[in-house]
C-alpha positions in Angstrom: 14.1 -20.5 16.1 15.5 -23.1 13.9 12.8 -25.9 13.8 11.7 -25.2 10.5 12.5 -29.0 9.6 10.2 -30.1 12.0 7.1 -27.5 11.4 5.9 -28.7 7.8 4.2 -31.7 9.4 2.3 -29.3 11.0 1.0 -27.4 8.2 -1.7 -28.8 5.7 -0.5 -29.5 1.8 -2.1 -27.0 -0.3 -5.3 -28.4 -2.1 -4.6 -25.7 -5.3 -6.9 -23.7 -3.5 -5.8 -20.0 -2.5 -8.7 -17.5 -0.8 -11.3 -20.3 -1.2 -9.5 -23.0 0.6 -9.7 -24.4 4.1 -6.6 -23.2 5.4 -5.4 -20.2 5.2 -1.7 -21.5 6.1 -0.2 -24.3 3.6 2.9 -25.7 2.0 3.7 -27.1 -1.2 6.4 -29.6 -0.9 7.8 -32.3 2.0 10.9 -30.1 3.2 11.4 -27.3 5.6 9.2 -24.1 5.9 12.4 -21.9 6.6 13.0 -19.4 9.6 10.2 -16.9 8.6 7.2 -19.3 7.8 8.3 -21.2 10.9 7.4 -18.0 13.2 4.6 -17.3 11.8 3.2 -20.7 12.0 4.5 -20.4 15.6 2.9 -17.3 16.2 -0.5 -18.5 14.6 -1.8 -20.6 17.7 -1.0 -17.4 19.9 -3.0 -14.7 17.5 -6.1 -17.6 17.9 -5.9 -17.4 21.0 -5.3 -13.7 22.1 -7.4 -12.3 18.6 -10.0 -14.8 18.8 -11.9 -14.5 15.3 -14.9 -11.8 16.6 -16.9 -10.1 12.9 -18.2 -7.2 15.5 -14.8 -6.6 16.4 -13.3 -3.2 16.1 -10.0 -4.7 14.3 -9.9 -8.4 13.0 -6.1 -9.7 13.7 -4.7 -12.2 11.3 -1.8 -13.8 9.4 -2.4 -13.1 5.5 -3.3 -16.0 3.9 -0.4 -17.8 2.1 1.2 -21.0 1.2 4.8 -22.0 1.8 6.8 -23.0 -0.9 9.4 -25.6 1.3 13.2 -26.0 0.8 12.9 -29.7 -0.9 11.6 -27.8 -4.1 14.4 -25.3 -3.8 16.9 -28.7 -3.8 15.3 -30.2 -6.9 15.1 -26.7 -8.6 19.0 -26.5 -8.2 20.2 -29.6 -9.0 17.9 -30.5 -11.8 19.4 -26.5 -13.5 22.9 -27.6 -12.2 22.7 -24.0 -10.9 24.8 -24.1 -8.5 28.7 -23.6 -9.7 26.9 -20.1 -11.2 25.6 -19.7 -8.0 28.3 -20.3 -5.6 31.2 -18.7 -8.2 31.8 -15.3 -8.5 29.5 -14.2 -10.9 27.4 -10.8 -10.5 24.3 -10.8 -9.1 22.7 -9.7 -12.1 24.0 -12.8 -14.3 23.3 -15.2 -11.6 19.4 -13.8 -11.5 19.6 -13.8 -15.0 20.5 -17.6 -14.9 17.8 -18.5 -12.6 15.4 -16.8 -14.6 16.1 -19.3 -17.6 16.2 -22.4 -15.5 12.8 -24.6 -14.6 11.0 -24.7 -11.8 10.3 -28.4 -10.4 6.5 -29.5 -12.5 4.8 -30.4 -9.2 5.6 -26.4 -8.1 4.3 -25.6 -12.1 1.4 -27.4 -11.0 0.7 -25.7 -8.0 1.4 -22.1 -9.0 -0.8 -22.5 -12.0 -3.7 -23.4 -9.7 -3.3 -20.5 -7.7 -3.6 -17.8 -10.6 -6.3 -19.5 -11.9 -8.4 -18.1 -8.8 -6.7 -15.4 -7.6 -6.9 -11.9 -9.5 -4.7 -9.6 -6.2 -1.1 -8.4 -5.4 0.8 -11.5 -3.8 3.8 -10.9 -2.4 7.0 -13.6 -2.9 8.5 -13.6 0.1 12.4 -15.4 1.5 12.2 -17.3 4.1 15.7 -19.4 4.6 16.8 -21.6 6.9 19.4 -19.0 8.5 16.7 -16.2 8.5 15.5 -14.4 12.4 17.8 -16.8 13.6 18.8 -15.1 17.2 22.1 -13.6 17.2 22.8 -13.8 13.0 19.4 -13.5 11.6 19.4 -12.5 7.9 17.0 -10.1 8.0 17.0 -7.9 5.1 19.5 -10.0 3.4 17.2 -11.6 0.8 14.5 -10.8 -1.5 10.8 -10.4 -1.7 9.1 -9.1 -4.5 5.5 -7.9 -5.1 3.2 -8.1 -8.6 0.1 -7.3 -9.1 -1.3 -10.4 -10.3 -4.3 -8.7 -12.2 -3.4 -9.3 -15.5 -6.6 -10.5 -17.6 -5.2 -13.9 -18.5 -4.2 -16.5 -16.5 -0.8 -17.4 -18.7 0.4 -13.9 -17.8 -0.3 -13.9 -14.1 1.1 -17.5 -13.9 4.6 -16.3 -15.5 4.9 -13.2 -13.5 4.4 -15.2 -10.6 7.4 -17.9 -11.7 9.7 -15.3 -12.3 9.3 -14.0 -8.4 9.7 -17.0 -7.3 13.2 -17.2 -9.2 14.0 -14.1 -8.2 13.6 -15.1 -4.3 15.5 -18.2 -5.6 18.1 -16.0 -6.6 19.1 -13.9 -3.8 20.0 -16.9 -2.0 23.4 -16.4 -3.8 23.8 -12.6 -3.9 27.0 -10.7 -3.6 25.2 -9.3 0.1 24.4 -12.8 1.4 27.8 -14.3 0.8 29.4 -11.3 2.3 27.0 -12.1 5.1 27.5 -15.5 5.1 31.0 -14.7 5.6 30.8 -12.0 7.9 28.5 -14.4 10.4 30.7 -17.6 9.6 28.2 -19.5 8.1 28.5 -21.6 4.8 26.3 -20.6 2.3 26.8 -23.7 0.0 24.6 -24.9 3.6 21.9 -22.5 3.1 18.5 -23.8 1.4 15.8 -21.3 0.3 11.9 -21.9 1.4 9.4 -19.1 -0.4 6.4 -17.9 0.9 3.3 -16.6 -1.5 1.1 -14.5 0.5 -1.6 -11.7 -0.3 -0.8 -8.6 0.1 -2.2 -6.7 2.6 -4.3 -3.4 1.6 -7.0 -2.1 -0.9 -7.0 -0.3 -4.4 -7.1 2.9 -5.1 -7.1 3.2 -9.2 -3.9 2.0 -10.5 -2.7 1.8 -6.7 -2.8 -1.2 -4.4 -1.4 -0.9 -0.6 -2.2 -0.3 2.7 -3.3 2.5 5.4 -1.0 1.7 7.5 2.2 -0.1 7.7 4.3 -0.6 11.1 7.4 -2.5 12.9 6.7 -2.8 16.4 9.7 -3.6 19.1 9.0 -5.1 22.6 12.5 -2.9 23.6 14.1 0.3 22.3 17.5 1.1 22.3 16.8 4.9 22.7 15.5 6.1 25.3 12.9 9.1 24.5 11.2 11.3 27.0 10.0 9.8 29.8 9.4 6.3 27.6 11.9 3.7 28.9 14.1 1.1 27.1 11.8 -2.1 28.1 8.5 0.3 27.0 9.4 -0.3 23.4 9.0 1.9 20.1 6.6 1.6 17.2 7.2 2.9 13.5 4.7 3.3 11.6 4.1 4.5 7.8 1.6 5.2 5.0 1.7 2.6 2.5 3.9 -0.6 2.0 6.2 -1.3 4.9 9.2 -0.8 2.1 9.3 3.1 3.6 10.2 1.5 7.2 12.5 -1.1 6.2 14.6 0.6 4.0 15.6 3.4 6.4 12.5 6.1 5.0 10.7 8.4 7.2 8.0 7.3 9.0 6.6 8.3 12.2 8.2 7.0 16.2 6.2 6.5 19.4 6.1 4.7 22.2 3.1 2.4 23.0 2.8 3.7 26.3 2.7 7.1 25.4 1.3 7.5 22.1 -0.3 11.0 22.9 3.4 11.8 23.8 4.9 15.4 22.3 6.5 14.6 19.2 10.7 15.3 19.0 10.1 18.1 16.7 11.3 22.0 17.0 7.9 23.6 15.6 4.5 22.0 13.7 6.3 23.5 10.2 9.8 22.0 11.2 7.3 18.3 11.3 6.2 18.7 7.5 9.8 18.4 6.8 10.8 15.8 8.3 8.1 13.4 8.4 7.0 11.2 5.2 6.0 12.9 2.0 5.9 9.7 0.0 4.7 6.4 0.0 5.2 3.1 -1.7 2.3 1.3 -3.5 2.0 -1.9 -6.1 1.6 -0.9 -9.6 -2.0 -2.1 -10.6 -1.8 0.5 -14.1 0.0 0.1 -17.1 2.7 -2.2 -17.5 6.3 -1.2 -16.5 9.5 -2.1 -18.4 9.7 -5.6 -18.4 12.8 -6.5 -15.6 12.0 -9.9 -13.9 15.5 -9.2 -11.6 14.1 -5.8 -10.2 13.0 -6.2 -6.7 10.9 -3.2 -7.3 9.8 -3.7 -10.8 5.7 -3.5 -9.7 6.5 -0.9 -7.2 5.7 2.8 -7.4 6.0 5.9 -5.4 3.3 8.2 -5.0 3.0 11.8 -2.9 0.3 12.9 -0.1 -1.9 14.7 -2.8 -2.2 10.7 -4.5 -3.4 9.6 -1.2 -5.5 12.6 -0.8 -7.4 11.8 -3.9 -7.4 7.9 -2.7 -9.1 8.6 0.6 -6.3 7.1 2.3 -5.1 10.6 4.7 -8.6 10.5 7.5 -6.3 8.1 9.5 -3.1 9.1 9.2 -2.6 12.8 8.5 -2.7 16.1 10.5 -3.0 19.5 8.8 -0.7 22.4 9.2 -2.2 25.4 10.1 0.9 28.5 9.4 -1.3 31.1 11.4 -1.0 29.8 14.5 1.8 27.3 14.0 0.0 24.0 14.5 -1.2 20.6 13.4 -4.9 19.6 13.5 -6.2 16.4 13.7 -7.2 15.2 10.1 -6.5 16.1 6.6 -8.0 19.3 5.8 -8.9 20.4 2.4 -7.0 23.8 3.0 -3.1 23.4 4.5 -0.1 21.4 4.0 -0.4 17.5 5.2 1.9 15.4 7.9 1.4 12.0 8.4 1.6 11.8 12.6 -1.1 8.9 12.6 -3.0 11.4 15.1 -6.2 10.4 14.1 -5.4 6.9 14.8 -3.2 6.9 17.9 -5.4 10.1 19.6 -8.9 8.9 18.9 -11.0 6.0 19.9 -12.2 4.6 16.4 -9.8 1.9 16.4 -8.0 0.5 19.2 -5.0 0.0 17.4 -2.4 0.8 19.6 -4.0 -1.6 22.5 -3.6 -4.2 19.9 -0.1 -3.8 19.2 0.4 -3.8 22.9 -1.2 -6.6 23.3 0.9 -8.4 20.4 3.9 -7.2 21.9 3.5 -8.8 24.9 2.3 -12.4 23.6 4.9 -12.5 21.3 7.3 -12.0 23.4 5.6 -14.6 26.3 5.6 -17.0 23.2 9.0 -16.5 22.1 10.4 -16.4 25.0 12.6 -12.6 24.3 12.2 -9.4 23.7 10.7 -9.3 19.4 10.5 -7.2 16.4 7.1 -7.7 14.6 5.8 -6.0 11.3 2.6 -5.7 10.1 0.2 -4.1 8.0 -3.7 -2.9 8.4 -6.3 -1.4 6.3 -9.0 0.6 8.1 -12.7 1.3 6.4 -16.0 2.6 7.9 -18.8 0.6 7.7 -22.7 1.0 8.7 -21.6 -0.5 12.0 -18.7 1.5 12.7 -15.1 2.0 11.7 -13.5 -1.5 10.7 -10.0 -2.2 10.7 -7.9 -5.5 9.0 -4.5 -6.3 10.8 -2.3 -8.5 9.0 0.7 -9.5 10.9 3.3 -10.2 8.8 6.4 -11.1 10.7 8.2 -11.7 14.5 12.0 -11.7 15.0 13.1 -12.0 18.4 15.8 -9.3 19.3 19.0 -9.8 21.2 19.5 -7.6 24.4 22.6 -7.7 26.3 21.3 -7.5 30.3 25.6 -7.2 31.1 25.5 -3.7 33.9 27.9 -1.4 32.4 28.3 1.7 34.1 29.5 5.0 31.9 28.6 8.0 34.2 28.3 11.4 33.0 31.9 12.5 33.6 33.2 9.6 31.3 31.2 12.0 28.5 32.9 14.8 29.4 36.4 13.1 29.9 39.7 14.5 27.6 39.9 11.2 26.0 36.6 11.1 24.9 36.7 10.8 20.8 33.1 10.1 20.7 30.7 10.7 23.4 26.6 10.4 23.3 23.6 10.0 25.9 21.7 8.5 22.7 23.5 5.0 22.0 22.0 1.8 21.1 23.3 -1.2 22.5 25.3 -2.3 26.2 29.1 -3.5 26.8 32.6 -3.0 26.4 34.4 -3.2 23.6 38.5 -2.5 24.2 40.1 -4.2 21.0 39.5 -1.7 18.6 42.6 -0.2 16.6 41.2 1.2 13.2 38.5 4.2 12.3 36.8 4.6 9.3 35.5 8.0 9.1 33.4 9.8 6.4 35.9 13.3 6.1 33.3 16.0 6.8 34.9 18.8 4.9 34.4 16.5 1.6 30.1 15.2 3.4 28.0 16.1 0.3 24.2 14.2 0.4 25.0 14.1 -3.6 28.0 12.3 -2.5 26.6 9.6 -0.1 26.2 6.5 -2.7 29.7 7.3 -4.0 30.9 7.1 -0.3 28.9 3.8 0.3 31.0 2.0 -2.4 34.2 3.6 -1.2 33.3 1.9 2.5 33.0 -1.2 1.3 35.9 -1.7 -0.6 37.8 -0.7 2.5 35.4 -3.2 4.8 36.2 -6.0 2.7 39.8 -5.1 3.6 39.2 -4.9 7.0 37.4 -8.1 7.3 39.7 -10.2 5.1 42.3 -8.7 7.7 39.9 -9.7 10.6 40.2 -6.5 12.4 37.5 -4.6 14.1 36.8 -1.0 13.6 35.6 2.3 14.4 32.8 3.7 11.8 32.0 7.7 11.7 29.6 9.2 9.2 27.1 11.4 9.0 23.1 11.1 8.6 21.1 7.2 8.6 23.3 4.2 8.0 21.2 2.3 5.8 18.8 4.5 4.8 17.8 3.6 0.6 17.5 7.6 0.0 20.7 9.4 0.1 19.1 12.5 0.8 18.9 10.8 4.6 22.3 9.0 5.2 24.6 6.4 3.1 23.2 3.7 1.2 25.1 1.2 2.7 23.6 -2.5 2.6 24.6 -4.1 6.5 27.5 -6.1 4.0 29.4 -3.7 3.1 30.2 -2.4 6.8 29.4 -5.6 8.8 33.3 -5.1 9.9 32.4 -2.4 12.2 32.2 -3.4 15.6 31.5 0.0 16.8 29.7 2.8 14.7 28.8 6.0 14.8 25.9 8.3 13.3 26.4 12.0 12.9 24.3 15.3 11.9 25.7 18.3 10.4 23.8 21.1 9.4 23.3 19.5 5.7 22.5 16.5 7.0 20.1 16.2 10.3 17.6 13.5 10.3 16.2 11.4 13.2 17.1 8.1 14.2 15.9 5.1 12.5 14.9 1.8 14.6 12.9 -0.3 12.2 15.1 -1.2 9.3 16.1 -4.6 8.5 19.9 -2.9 8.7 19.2 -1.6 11.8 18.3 -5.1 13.3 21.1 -6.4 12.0 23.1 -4.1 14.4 21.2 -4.5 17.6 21.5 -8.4 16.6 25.6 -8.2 16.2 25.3 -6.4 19.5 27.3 -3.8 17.5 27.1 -0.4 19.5 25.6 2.5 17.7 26.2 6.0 18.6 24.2 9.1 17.6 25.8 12.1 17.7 23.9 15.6 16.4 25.8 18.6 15.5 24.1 20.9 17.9 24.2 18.8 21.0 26.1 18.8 23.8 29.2 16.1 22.9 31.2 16.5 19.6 33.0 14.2 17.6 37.3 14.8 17.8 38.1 15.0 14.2 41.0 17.3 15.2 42.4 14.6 17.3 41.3 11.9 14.4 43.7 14.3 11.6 46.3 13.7 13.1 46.5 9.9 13.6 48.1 7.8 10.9 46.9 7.1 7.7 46.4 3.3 6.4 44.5 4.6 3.5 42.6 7.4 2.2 39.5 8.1 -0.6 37.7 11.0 -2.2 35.7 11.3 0.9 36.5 9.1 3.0 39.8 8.0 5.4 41.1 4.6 7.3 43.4 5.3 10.6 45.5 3.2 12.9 45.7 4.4 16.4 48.8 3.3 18.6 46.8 2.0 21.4 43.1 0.7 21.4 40.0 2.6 21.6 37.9 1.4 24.9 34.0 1.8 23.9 31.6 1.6 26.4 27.9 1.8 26.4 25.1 1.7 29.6 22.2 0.2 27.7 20.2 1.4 30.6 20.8 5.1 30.3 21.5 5.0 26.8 24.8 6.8 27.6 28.1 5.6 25.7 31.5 6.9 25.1 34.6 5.7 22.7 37.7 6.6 25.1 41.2 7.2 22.8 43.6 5.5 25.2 46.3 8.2 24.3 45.5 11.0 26.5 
């Protein structure tokens, strides 16, 4: 995936023209386009091809118009601010954004930016798009910035500086405390890094002082969990109401297969599904103002519940209704009864083929790519006199890494003495037999109100364990990842990118579903690091008994660091999804 050097020749400049322009693809600036742009540019020929442009077609495919800011302006920005001994040192991230916001953008990029403001009035998105990022086996994903803004302000001066200061921001993150971690985790220099932004509209419609789309989704070609009758090489979809922030940062949102998206959900009763399935959304800010904070990745975000979208119109297509009598969900939001958001209505009915579509992307994608991807997207659906109409912007493809290496863990490994950890639901495939330390979250001390506390106590003992260069064991409870501490630990993928091996757990306090379409959790399946889920009430527990009494390198509030004597042997069938952590001592 790293040609982005070679792409820009292919892309037209942009004519300072946005919407009304010839191309809906450009570049401003000679240099690279970065790995993003350079998949999507990739990916462009294919969607002509397969989504041929068609105005009586049910849903209209297409990449969001946008124009890449290229990695020679990124050069120039730096060197002209003398940026970078700020940028490489050890300074926060918040004093290094704060430093980018006061430097000056190159007067060519001025230029540029200016023109596009003057014409366009809509949310645009600022989007990273580095050299190292969807790289194959040490992509970045997740690593840097984008940021959305409204871009309606009445004046053009306005727009224009609100639109600088994203750009900076993007600019910015190049140097945060996550991506040198990263860098260092993955061996790669990040003095060697250079930083290409994308500008792109945001997909969706407004709804009063609220601007995002019906539906938001991150499709993979391959799951690592195998679900009912679905199979691995099947694939899994996530999908979510609103901006795609809900997916990639770990929220709820709704799981099927493409296959079988009629297929029974994995859910203990209709009123156990209004629990756990998503009761907010995320939307750009097109109201009043919010406290000025050009460092916020969120500052023009908001969050809004199912009754906001009910009065947008935004629930036909994604929502069931709860009916307590008899215990069930109906197809549709009802006036009377609580809401889920299943996407029923659009995965059940014929108004719009959508799942065909992301079948169908899927499988070119993956033809044109040449492995098994991760795409995201976004799509806004409307009626019209001629029918129901949708828009589907694809936003993104990643290609994943899957190990094909036959492991073979049968059930009586799972049931085995020596089993610490044992689990039929385990992403990943391999062996892993060089593993001497555990990091475990203590459950007598698990609190959800304790879970950011416990993500900061991780990483301080990570960055020992990496410094130290030894691979280890993590245990914890709830989503790794997730942004809500009411679902898991906040970690960001720095802060445990030691862990070779690591382990998700439910406790009664804490049982959520799995989570495939983060940018954390591609991270892992990219690192090939194996990752076991492990509920409460199943049929394998976790040995903490045998884990107390091992010896203790150090020890937090909540959580603890042991050395075992001999080391751990992992092993994980990616074909059954079965995996076990042997303890070599018994």
């Amino acid at each position: 995936m790293r040609t982005s050097s070679l792409v820009h020749a292919a892309l037209p400049r942009f004519d300072r023209a946005f919407f009304t322009g010839s191309e809906p693809f450009t570049r401003m600036g000679e240099g690279a386009c970065g790995g993003k742009a350079s998949g999507l540019l990739r990916i462009k020929h294919v969607l002509d091809r397969v989504f041929p442009p068609a105005p009586s077609a049910p849903v209209t495919v297409v990449i969001p118009t946008l124009a890449v800011i290229t990695t020679d302006l990124f050069d120039e920005f730096m060197t002209n601010n003398r940026l970078y001994p700020v940028a490489l040192g050890d300074a926060t991230d918040d004093r290094i954004a704060h430093a980018f916001q006061q430097a000056q953008l190159p007067v060519e990029l001025l230029g540029d930016l200016r023109a596009l403001v003057e014409q366009v009035h809509t949310p645009l998105a600022i989007r990273s798009s580095s050299l190292l990022e969807d790289a194959l086996y040490q992509p970045f994903a997740g690593v840097y910035a984008t940021k959305m803004i409204p871009n309606n302000q009445l004046d053009a001066d306005t727009r224009f500086r609100k639109l600088v200061e994203a750009v900076k921001y993007v600019y910015a993150s190049t140097f945060s405390r996550s991506a040198k971690d990263y860098g260092r985790a993955t061996g790669r220099d990040i003095t060697e890094e250079k930083m290409a932004v994308i500008v792109q509209e945001v997909v969706g419609r407004r709804h009063g002082d609220r601007f995002y789309p019906d539906v938001a989704g991150v499709a993979r070609s391959y799951s690592f969990y195998r679900s009912g009758v679905a199979r691995p090489e099947d694939g899994v979809v996530n999908l979510a109401l609103g901006l795609g922030k809900t997916i990639v940062d770990g929220g709820l949102a709704w799981t099927y297969s493409p296959p079988f998206p009629h297929a029974t959900p994995p859910f203990a009763s209709a009123r156990a599904m209004l629990n756990q399935t998503q009761a907010t959304f995320w939307a750009v800010n097109m109201g009043k103002p919010p406290a000025y904070d050009p460092i916020a990745e969120t500052e023009y975000l908001v969050q809004a519940g199912l009754s906001d979208a009910a009065q947008d119109g935004t629930l036909d297509f994604v929502a069931s209704t709860y009916d307590a009598q008899s215990d069930r969900m109906s197809i549709g939001a009802r006036p009377l009864g609580a809401w889920a958001i299943t996407f029923a209505p659009l995965l059940a009915l014929d108004d719009v083929p959508f799942n065909a579509v992301v079948k169908a992307l899927l499988e070119a994608c993956e033809e044109a790519v040449g492995a098994k991807v991760e795409i995201e997207f976004a799509m806004t659906i409307a009626p019209t006199p001629e029918g129901v109409r949708a828009r589907f912007g694809f936003l993104q493809v990643r290609p994943m890494a899957v190990s094909d290496h036959v492991v073979e863990v049968p059930i009586e490994a799972l049931e085995s003495d020596a089993a610490l950890v044992a689990s039929e639901a385990v992403m990943g495939n391999g062996v892993i037999d060089t593993i001497r330390d555990i990091v475990y979250v203590k459950p007598d001390r698990f609190e959800a109100a304790h879970t950011r506390l416990i993500a900061q106590e991780l990483a301080q003992l990570n960055a020992t364990l990496v410094d130290e260069k030894r691979p280890y064991l993590l245990i914890g409870f709830g989503r790794w990842g997730s942004s809500d501490p009411w679902l898991g630990v906040p970690v960001e993928w720095s802060q445990i990118n030691g862990a070779a091996a690591i382990v998700e757990a439910t406790l009664p306090s804490m049982n959520v579903d799995l989570s495939q379409g983060s940018h954390f959790f591609h991270n892992l399946s990219s690192f090939q690091v194996s990752y076991f889920s492990v509920r409460h009430s199943g049929r394998y527990a976790i040995d903490f008994d045998w884990l107390a009494t091992q010896p203790v390198v150090a020890e937090t509030d909540f959580v603890r660091w042991v050395r075992v004597a001999a080391p751990l042997l992992v092993k994980v069938d990616g074909r059954s999804g079965r995996g076990v952590v042997l303890n070599g001592q018994s």
